[in-house]
C-alpha atoms as a printed R data frame, in Angstrom:
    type eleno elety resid chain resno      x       y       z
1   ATOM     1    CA   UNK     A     1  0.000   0.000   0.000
2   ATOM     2    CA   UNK     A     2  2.793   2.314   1.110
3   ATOM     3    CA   UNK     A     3  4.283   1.269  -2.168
4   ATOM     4    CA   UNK     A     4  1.250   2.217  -4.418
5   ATOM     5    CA   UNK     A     5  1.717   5.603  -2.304
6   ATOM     6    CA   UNK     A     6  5.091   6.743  -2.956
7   ATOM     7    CA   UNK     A     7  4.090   5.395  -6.830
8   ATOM     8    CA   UNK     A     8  1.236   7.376  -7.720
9   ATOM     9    CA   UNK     A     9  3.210  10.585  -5.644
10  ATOM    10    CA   UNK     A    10  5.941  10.125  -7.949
11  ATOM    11    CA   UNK     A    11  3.793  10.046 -10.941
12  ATOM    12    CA   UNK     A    12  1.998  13.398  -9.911
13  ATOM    13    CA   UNK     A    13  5.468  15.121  -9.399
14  ATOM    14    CA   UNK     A    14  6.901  14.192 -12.912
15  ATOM    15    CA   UNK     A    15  3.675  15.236 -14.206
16  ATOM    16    CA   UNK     A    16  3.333  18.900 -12.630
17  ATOM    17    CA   UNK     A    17  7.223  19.062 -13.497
18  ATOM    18    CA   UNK     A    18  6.590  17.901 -17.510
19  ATOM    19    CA   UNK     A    19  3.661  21.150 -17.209
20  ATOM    20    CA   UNK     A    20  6.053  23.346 -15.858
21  ATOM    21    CA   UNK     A    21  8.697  22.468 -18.400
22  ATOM    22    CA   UNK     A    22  5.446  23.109 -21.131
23  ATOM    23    CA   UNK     A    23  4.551  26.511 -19.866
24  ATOM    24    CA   UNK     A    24  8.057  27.765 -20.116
25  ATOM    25    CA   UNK     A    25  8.710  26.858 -23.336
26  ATOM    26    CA   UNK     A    26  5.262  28.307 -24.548
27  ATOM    27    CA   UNK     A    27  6.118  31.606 -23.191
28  ATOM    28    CA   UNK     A    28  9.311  33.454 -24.948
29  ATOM    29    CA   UNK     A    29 11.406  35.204 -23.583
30  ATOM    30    CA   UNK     A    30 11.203  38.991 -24.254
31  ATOM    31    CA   UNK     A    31 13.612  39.825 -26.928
32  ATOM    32    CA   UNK     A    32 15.419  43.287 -25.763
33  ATOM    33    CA   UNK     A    33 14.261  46.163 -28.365
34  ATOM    34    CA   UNK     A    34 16.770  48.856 -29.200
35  ATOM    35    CA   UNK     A    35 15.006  51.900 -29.336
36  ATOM    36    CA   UNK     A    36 17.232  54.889 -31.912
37  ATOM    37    CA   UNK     A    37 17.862  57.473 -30.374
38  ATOM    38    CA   UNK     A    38 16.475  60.631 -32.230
39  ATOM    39    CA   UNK     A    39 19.169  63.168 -33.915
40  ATOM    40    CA   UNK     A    40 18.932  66.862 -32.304
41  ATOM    41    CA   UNK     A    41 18.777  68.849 -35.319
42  ATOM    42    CA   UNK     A    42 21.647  71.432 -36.025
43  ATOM    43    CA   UNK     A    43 20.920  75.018 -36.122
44  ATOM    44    CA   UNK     A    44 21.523  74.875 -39.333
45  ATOM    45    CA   UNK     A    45 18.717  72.967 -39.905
46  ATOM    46    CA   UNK     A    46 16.461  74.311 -38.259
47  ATOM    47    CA   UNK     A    47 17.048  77.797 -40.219
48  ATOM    48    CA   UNK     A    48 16.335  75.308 -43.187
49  ATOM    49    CA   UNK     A    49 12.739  73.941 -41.725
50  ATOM    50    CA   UNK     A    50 11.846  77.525 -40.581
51  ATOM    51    CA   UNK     A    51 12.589  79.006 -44.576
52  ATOM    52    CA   UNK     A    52 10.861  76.155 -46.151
53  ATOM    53    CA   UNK     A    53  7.746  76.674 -43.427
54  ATOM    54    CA   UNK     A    54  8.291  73.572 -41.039
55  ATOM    55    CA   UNK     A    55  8.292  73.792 -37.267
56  ATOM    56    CA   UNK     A    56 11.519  75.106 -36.766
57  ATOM    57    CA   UNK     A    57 11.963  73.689 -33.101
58  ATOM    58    CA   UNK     A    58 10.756  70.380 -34.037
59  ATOM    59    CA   UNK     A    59 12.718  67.242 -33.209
60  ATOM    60    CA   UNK     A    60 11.641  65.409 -36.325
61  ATOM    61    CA   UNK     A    61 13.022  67.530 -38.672
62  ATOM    62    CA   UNK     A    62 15.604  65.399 -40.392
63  ATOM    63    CA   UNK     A    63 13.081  62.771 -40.852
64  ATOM    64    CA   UNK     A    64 11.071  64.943 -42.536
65  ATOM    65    CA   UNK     A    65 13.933  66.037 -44.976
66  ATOM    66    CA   UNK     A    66 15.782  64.176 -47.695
67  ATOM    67    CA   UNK     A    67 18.948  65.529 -49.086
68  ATOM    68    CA   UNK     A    68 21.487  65.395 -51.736
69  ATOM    69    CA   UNK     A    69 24.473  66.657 -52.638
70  ATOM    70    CA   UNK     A    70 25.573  68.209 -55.982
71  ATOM    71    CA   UNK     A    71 28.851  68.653 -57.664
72  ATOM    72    CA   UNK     A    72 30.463  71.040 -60.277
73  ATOM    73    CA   UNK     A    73 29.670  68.515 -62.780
74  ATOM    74    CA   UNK     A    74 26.309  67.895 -62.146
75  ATOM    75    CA   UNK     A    75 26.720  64.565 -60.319
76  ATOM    76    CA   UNK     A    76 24.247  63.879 -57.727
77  ATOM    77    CA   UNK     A    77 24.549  62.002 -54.464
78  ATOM    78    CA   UNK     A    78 22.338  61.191 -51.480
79  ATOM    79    CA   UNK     A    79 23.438  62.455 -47.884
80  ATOM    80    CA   UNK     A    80 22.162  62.698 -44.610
81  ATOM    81    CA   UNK     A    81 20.061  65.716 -43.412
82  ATOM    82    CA   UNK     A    82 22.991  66.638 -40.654
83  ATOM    83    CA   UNK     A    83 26.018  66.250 -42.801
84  ATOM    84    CA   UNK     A    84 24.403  67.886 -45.894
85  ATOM    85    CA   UNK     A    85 23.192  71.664 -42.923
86  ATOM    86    CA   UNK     A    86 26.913  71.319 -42.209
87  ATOM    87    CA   UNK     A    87 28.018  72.128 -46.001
88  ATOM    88    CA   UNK     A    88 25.414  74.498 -45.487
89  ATOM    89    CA   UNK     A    89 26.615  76.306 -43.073
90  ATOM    90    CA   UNK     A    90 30.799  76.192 -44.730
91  ATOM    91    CA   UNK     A    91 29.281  78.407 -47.260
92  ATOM    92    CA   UNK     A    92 28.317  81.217 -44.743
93  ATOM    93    CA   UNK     A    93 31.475  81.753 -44.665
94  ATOM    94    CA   UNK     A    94 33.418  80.258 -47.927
95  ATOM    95    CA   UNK     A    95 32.679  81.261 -50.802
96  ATOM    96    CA   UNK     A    96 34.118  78.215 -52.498
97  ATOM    97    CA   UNK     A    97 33.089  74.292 -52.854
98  ATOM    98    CA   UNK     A    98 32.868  70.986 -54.351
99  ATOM    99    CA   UNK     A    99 29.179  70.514 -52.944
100 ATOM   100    CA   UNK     A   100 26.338  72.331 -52.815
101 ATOM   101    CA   UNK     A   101 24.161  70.754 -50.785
102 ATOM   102    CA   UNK     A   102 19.878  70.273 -51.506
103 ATOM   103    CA   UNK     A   103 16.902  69.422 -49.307
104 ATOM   104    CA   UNK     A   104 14.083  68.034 -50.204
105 ATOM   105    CA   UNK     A   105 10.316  68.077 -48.203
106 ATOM   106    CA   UNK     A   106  9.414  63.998 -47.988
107 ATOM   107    CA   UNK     A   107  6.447  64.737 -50.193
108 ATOM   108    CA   UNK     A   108  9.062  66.010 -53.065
109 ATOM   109    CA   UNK     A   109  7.049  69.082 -53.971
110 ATOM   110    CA   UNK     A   110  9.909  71.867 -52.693
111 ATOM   111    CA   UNK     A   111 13.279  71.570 -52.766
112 ATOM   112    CA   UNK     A   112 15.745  74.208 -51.277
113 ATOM   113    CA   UNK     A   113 19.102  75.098 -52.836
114 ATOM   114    CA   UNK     A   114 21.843  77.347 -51.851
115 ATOM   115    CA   UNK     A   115 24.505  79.359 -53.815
116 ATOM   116    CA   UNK     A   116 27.358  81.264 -52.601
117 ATOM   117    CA   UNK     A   117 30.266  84.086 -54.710
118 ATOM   118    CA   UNK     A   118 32.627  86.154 -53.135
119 ATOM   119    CA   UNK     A   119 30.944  89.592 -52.775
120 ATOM   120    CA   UNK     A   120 32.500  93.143 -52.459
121 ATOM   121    CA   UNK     A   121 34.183  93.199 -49.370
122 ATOM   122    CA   UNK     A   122 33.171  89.871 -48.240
123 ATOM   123    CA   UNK     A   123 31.356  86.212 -48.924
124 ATOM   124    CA   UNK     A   124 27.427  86.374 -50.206
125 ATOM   125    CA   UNK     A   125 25.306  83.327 -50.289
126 ATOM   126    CA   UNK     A   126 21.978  82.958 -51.750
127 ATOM   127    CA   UNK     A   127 19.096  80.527 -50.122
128 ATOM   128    CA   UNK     A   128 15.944  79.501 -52.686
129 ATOM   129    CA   UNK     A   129 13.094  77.355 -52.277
130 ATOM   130    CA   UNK     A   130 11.859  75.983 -55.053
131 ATOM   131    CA   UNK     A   131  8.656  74.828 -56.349
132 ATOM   132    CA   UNK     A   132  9.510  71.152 -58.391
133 ATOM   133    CA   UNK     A   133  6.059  71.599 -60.005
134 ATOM   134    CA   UNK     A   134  6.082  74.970 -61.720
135 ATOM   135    CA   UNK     A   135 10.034  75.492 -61.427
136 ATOM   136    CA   UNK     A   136  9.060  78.996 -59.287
137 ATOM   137    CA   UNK     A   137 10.954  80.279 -56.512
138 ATOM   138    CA   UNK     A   138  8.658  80.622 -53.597
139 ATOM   139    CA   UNK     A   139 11.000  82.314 -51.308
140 ATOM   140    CA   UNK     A   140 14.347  83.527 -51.913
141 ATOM   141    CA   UNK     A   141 16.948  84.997 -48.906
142 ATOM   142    CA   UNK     A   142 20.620  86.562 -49.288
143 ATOM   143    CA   UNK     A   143 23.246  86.740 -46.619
144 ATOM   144    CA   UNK     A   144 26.520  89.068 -46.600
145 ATOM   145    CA   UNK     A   145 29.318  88.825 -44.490
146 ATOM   146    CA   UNK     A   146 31.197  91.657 -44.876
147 ATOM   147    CA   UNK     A   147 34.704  92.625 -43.950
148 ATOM   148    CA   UNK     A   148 33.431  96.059 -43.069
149 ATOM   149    CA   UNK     A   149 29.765  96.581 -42.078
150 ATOM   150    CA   UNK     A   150 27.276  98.424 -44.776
151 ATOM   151    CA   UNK     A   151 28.933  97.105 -47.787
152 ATOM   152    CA   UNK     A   152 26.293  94.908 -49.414
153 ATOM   153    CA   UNK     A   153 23.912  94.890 -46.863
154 ATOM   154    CA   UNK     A   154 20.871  95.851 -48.883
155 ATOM   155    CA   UNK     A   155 21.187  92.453 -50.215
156 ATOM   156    CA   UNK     A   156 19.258  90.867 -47.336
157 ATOM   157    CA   UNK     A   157 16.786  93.769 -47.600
158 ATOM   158    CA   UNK     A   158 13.204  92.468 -48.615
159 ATOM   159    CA   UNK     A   159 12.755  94.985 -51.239
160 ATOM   160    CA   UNK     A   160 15.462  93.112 -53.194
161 ATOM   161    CA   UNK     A   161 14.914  89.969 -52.344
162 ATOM   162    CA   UNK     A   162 11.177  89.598 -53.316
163 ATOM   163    CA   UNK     A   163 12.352  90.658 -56.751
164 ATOM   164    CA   UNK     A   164 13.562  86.864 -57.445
165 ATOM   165    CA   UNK     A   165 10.047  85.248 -55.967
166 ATOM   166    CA   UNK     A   166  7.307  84.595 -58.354
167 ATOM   167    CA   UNK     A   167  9.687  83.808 -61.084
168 ATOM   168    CA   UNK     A   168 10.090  80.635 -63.335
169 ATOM   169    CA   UNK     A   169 13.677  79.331 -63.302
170 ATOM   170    CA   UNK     A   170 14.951  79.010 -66.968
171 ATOM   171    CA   UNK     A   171 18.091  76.226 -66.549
172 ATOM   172    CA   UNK     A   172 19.803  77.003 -69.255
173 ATOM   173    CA   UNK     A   173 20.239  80.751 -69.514
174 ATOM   174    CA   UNK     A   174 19.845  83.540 -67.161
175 ATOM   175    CA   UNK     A   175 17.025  83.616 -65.749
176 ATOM   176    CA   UNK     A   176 17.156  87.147 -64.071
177 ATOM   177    CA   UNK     A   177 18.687  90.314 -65.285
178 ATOM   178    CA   UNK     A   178 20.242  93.720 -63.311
179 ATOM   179    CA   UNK     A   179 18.801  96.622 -64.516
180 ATOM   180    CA   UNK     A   180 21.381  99.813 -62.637
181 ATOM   181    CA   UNK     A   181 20.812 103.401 -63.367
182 ATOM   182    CA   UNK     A   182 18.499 103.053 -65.609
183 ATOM   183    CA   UNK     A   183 21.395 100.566 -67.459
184 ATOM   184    CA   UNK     A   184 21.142  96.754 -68.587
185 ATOM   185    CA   UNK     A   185 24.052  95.437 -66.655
186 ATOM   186    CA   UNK     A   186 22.982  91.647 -67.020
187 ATOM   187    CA   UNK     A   187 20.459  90.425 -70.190
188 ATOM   188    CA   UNK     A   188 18.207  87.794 -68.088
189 ATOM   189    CA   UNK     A   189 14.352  86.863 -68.707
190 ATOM   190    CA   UNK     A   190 13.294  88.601 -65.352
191 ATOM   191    CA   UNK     A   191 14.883  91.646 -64.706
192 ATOM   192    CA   UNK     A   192 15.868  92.987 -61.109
193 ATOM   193    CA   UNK     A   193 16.553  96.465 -59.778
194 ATOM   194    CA   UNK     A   194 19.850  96.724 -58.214
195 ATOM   195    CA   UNK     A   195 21.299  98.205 -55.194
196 ATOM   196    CA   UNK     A   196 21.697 102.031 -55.183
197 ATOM   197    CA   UNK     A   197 24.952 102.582 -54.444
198 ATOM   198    CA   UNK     A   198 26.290  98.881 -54.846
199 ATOM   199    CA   UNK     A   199 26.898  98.307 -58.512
200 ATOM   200    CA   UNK     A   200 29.058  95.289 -57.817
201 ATOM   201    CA   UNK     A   201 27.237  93.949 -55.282
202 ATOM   202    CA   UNK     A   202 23.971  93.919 -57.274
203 ATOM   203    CA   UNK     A   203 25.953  92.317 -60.258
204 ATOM   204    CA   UNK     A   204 27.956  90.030 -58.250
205 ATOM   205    CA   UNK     A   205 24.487  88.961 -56.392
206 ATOM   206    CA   UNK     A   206 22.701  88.588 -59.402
207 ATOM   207    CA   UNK     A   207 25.888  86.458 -61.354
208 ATOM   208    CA   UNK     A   208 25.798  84.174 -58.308
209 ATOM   209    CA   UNK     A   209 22.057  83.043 -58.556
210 ATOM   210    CA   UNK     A   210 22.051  82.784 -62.344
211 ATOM   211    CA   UNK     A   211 25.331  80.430 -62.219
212 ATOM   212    CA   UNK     A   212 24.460  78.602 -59.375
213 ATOM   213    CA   UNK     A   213 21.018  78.034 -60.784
214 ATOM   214    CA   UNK     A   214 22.208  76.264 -63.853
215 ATOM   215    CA   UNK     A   215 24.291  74.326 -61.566
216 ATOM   216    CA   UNK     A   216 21.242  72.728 -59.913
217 ATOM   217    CA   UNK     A   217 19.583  71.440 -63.431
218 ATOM   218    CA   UNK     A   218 20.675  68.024 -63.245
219 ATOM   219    CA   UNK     A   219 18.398  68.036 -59.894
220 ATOM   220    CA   UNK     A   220 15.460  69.538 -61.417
221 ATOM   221    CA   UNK     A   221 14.935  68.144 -64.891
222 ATOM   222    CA   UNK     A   222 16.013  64.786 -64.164
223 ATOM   223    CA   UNK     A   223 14.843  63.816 -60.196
């Protein structure tokens, strides 16, 4: 009897044990999930959301970007939001380089480019966003940094910059002009009013955003 006992105790064991061992396996264990840490954006780029009308403190930013880069030969390649605001902000203060850089709203409808030239007295750089749709610039923005203050300054005036907005880009010849004095300086299909007072500024300005827009073609026509 004892015997049948210690049997049918044994039996009960192995069997809660064999449930136990059933249980475990049917339950997984958690795998570990590596959550990506999100990218502050540079300032930089959030001057970039704010021009092209995103939330300019937003975290997301570079998620909501694409970029490329462009070279002097037209060759395109794709970069990362951060590397591509640091190019952008060498040509604050270089007049000079291999890459331009591009960015691009996820829904590819407005693209922003930027140009720079070495101004009268100091670096200028051009900023343009660009409608991919009608080829119009929808805002346009100029910078001078001058190696004595007042020369060129006018530039970043609004009176002169909302000249350029409105107007179809033409990628292939000028597409602006510099009326001075009364004088054609420049032959372009849109023609702007320069500076008064800043003849080579206003031409200089004006040489910079009709080059560097035929640089950017290759982006336009063919992405």
């Amino acid at each position: 009897m004892k015997m049948n006992t210690r049997y049918l105790l044994f039996i009960m064991l192995l069997a809660l044990w064999n449930c136990k061992q059933k249980v475990e396996k049917a339950t997984p264990e958690p795998v570990p999930q590596t959550v990506k840490k999100q990218e502050t954006p540079t300032p930089e780029l959030k001057t970039i959301a704010q021009f092209m009308g995103m939330a300019s403190d937003s975290l997301g930013i570079p998620t909501e970007l694409q970029s490329w880069t462009i070279d002097k030969n037209g060759e395109l390649d794709s970069i990362g939001v951060q590397k591509a605001s640091l190019l952008f902000k060498k040509l604050l203060t270089s007049s000079k380089s291999n890459l331009y850089p591009i960015f691009e709203t996820k829904d590819g409808k407005e693209a922003l480019i930027v140009m720079a030239n070495q101004g009268y007295g100091g670096n200028i750089r051009g900023m343009f966003s660009v409608d991919k749709n009608t080829m119009e610039i929808k805002k346009a923005a100029f910078e001078h940094v001058a190696e004595s203050e007042g020369y060129g300054a006018a530039i970043a005036f609004s009176s002169f910059e909302e000249q350029f907005v409105g107007t179809k880009v033409n990628w292939g010849e000028n597409t602006f002009g510099l009326n001075q004095n009364n004088t054609t300086i420049i032959k372009g299909d849109k023609v702007v009013d320069g500076i008064s007072g800043a003849t080579i500024t206003s031409r200089l300005t004006v040489e910079m955003v009709n080059d560097g827009l035929k640089k950017y073609k290759p982006f336009f026509i063919t992405n």
